[in-house]
matplotlib code that plots the C-alpha trace (Angstrom):
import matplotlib.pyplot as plt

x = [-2.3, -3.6, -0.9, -1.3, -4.2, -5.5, -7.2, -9.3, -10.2, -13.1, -16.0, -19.0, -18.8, -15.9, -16.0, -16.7, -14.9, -11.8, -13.1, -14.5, -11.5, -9.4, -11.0, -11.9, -8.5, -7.2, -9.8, -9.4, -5.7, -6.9, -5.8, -7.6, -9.4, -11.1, -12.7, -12.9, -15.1, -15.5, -18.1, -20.3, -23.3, -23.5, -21.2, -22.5, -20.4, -20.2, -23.1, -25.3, -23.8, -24.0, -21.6, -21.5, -17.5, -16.4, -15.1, -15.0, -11.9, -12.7, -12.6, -9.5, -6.6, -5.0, -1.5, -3.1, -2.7, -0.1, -1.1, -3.5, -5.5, -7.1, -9.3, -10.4, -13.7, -15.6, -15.8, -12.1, -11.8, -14.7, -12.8, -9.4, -10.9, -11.8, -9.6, -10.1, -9.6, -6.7, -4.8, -6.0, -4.5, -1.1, -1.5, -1.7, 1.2, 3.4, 3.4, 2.0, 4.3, 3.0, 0.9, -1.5, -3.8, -6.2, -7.1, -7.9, -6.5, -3.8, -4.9, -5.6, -2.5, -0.5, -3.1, -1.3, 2.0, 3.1, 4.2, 6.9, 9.5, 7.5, 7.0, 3.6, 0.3, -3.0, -6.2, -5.0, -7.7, -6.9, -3.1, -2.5, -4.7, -2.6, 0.8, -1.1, -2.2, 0.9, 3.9, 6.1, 4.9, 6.0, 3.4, 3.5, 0.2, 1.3, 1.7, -1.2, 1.0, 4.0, 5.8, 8.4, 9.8, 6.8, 4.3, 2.5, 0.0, -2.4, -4.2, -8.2, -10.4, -9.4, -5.8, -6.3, -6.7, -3.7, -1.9, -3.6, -2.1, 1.3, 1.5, -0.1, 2.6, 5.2, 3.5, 3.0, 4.4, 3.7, 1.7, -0.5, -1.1, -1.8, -4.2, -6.2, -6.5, -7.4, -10.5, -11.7, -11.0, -8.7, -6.2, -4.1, -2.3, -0.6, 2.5, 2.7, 4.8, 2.1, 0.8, -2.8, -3.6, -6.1, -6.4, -9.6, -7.8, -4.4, -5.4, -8.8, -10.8, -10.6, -13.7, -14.0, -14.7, -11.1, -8.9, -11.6, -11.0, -7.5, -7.4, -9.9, -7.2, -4.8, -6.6, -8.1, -4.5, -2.0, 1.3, 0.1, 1.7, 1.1, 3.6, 2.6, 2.4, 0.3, -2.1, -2.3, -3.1, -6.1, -7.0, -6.8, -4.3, -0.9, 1.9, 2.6, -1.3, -1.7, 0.7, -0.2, -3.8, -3.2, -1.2, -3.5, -6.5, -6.0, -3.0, 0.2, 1.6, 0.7, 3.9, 2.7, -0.3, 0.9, 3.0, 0.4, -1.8, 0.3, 1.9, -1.8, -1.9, 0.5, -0.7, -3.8, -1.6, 0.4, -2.0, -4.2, -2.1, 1.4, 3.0, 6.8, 7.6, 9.5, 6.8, 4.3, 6.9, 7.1, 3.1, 2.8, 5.4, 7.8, 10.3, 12.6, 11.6, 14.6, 12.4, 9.4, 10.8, 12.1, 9.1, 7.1, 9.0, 9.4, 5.3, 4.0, 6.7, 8.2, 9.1, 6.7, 7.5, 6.6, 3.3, 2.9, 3.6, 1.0, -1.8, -2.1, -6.2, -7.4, -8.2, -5.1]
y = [-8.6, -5.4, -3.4, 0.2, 2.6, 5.4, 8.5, 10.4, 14.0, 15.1, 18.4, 20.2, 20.3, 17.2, 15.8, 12.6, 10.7, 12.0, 10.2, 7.1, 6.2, 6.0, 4.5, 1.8, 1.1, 0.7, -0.8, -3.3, -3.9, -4.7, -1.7, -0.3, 2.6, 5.7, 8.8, 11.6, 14.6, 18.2, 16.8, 14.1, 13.5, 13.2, 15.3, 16.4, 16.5, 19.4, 17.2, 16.3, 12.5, 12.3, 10.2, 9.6, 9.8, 7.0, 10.0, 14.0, 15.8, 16.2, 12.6, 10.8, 10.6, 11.7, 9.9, 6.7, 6.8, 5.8, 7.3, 11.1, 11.7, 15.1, 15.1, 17.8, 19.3, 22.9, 23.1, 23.1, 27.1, 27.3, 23.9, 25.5, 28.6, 25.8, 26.0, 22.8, 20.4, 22.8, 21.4, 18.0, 17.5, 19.6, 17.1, 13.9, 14.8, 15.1, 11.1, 10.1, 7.7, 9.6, 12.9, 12.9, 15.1, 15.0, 17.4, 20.9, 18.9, 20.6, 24.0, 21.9, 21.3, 24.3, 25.7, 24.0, 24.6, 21.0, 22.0, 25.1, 24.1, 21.3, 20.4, 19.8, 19.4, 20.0, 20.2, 22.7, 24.8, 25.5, 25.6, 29.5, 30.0, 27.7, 29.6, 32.9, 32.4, 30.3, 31.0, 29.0, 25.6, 25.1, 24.2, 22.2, 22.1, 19.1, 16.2, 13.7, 13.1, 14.5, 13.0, 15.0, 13.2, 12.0, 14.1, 13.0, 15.5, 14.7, 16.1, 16.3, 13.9, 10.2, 11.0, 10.2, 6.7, 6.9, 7.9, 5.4, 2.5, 3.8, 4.0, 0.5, -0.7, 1.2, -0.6, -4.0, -4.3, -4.1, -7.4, -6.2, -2.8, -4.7, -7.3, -4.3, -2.2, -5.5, -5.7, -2.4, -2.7, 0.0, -1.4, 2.0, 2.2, 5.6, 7.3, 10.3, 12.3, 11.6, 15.3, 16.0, 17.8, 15.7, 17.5, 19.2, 21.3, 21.7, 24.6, 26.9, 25.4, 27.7, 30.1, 31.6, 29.0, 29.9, 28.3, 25.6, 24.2, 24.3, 22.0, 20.2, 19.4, 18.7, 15.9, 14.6, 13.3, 13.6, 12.5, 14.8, 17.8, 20.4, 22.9, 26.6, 27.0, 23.8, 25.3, 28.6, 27.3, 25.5, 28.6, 30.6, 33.4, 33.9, 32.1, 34.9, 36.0, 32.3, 32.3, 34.9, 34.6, 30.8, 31.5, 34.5, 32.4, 28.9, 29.9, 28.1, 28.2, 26.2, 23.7, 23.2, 22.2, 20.2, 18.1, 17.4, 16.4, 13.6, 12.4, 12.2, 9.9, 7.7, 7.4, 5.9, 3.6, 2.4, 1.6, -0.5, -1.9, -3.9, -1.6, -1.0, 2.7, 3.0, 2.8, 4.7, 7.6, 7.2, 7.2, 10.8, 12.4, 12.5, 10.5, 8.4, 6.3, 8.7, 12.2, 10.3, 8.7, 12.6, 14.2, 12.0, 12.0, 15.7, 16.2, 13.0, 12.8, 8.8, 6.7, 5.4, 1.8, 2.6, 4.3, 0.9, -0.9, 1.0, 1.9, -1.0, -2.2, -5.4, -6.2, -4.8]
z = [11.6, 10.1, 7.8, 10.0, 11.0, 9.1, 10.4, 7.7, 8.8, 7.6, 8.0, 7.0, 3.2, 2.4, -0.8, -0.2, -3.1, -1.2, 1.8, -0.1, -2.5, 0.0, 2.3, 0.1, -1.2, 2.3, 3.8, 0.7, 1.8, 5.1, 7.5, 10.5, 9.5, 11.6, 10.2, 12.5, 12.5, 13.6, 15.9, 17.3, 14.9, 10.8, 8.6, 5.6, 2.5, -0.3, -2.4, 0.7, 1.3, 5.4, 7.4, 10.9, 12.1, 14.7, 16.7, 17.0, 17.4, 20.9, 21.8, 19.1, 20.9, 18.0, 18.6, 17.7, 14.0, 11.9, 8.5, 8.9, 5.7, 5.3, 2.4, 0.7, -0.3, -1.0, 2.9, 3.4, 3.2, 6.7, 8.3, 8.4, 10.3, 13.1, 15.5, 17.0, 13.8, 12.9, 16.4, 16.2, 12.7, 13.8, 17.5, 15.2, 12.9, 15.7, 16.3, 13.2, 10.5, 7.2, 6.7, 3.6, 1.9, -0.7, -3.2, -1.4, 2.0, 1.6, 2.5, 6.4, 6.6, 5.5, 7.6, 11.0, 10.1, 8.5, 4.9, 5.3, 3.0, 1.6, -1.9, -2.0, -4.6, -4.9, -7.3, -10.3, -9.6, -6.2, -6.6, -7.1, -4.1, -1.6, -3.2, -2.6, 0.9, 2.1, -0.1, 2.5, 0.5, -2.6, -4.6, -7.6, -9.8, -12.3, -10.6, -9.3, -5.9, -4.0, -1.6, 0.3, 3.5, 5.5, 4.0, 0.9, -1.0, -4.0, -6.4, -7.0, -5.8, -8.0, -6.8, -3.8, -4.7, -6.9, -3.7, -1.2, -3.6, -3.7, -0.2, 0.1, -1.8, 0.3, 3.3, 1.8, -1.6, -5.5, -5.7, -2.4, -4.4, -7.4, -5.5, -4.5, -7.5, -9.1, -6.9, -7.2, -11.1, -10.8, -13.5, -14.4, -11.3, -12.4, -11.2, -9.0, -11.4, -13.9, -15.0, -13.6, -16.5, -19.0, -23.0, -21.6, -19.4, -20.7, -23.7, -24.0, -26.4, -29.3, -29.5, -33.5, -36.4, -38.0, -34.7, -34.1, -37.8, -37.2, -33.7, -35.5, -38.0, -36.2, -33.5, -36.9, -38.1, -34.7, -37.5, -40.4, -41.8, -39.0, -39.7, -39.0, -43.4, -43.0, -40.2, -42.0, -45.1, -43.0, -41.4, -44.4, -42.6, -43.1, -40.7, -38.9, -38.1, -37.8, -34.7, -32.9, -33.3, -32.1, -29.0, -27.8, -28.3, -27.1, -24.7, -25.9, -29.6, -32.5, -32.3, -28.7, -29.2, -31.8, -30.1, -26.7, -29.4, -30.7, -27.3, -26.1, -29.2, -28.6, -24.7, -26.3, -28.5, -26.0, -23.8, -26.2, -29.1, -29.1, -31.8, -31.1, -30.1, -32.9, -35.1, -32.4, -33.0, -37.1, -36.8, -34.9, -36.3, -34.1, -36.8, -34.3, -31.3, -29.2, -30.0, -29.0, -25.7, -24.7, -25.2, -23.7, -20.5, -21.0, -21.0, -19.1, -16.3, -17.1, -20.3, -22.5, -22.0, -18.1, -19.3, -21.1, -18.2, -15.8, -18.1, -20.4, -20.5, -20.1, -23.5, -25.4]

ax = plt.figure().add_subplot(projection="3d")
ax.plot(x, y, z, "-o")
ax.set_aspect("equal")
plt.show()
């Protein structure tokens, strides 16, 4: 017997990795999967990929799903303006088990009405926009996936196969999910309260020679002597310039910056050696395996021995 159905909504200008990882992940797992469009005919995504839906939102009865995906894409802003996929989606929620999104999604279905009150997420780029536009969702940029009752929102694009496996396990269990990101060599299953935000976009890369020398420094040797006398002494200013400079420039304070550094460190340690944490934390500075383990779930969202557990590579 197939696990459920799933109903992926799509329109003119989808991002079609939001559609395809996805779709792949549950069609891996074995469910019963429709994609429905704005219209009869092809669908062009955002990068020109066409797709041909198995049926328009004038012909899907749209109580026969169990599990309504919305994905995302630069089109979503013109799709949410047509009437006609906005009451299809609010006409399929109404009966449906679980109501998704991924990436921009979102904006579909704050657009009909589903997410007052809701904790929900989205890509970081677009999350000030859905606060803006409907500040009856809550919106919260960090996380990779949300779930709040029977709605479950993700963040850009790959997250939405972060969130198709968590609710294949929901459906089928942790070995299913693990069966199917084995497949699709997906072998970091991660978290949903794991942050979104990679080192490229968590600080502004500094842009004088002075600042860039000093970041340098301090991703050259995560557990060296970064103190703000050490920095300055790099940077050739004084503490106090040091810190203000620093925190005007690259958007968060030297100690900060600092610290992301070195847990982004021990992520990579901990993902590819067998070291203890106690000597992970004694090897970025952070002096006892306790700091480490509170920081780390302070920043990434879960402990490091979890982060071990989901992230660990094949050939550590």
């Amino acid at each position: 017997m197939k696990p459920g159905t799933v109903t992926f909504v799509i329109f003119d200008g989808y991002e079609s990795l939001d559609l395809a990882g996805p779709f792949e992940v549950f069609g891996e797992a074995g469910y019963d999967l429709t994609v429905v469009g704005p219209k009869a005919g092809h669908v062009r995504s955002s990068k020109g990929l066409s797709v041909n839906p198995d049926l328009s939102v004038g012909t899907a009865d749209p109580r026969r799903t169990e599990t309504l995906v919305a994905v995302g894409g630069d089109g979503v802003f013109a799709a949410r303006s047509n009437r006609r996929i906005i009451d299809w989606i609010a006409a399929a929620a109404t009966s449906a088990r679980r109501v998704t999104s991924v990436c921009s999604g979102t904006f579909l279905l704050a657009e009909a009405g589903l997410l007052r009150d809701r904790r929900v997420t989205t890509h970081w780029r677009a999350a000030d926009r859905l606060a803006r536009e409907y500040p009856e969702v809550h919106v919260d940029a960090d996380p990779i996936f949300i779930q709040d009752g029977p709605f479950w929102t993700s963040a850009g694009i790959t997250a939405g196969m972060d969130l198709a496996l968590a609710l294949v396990e929901e459906d089928l269990g942790p070995q299913a999910a693990l069966n199917v990101a084995r497949e699709l060599n997906l072998f970091l299953r991660r978290p949903g309260s794991q942050s979104q935000f990679s080192v490229p976009l968590w600080a502004t890369p500094p842009e004088s020679d002075v600042l860039r020398r000093v970041v340098d420094a301090i991703h050259a040797d995560p557990g060296g002597q970064h103190g703000i006398s050490d920095l300055a002494e790099v940077a050739g200013l004084s503490p106090r310039h040091l810190q203000r400079r620093f925190t005007n420039e690259i958007g968060q304070p030297p100690s900060a910056y600092v610290e992301r550094v070195r847990i982004e460190a021990a992520q990579r340690d901990l993902s590819e050696r067998d070291d203890p944490v106690e000597a992970i934390a004694r090897r970025y500075g952070f002096g006892t395996a306790e700091t480490l383990r509170r920081t780390f779930h302070r920043i990434v969202g879960i402990a490091p021995s979890d982060y071990r557990a989901r992230f660990r590579t094949a050939n550590a």
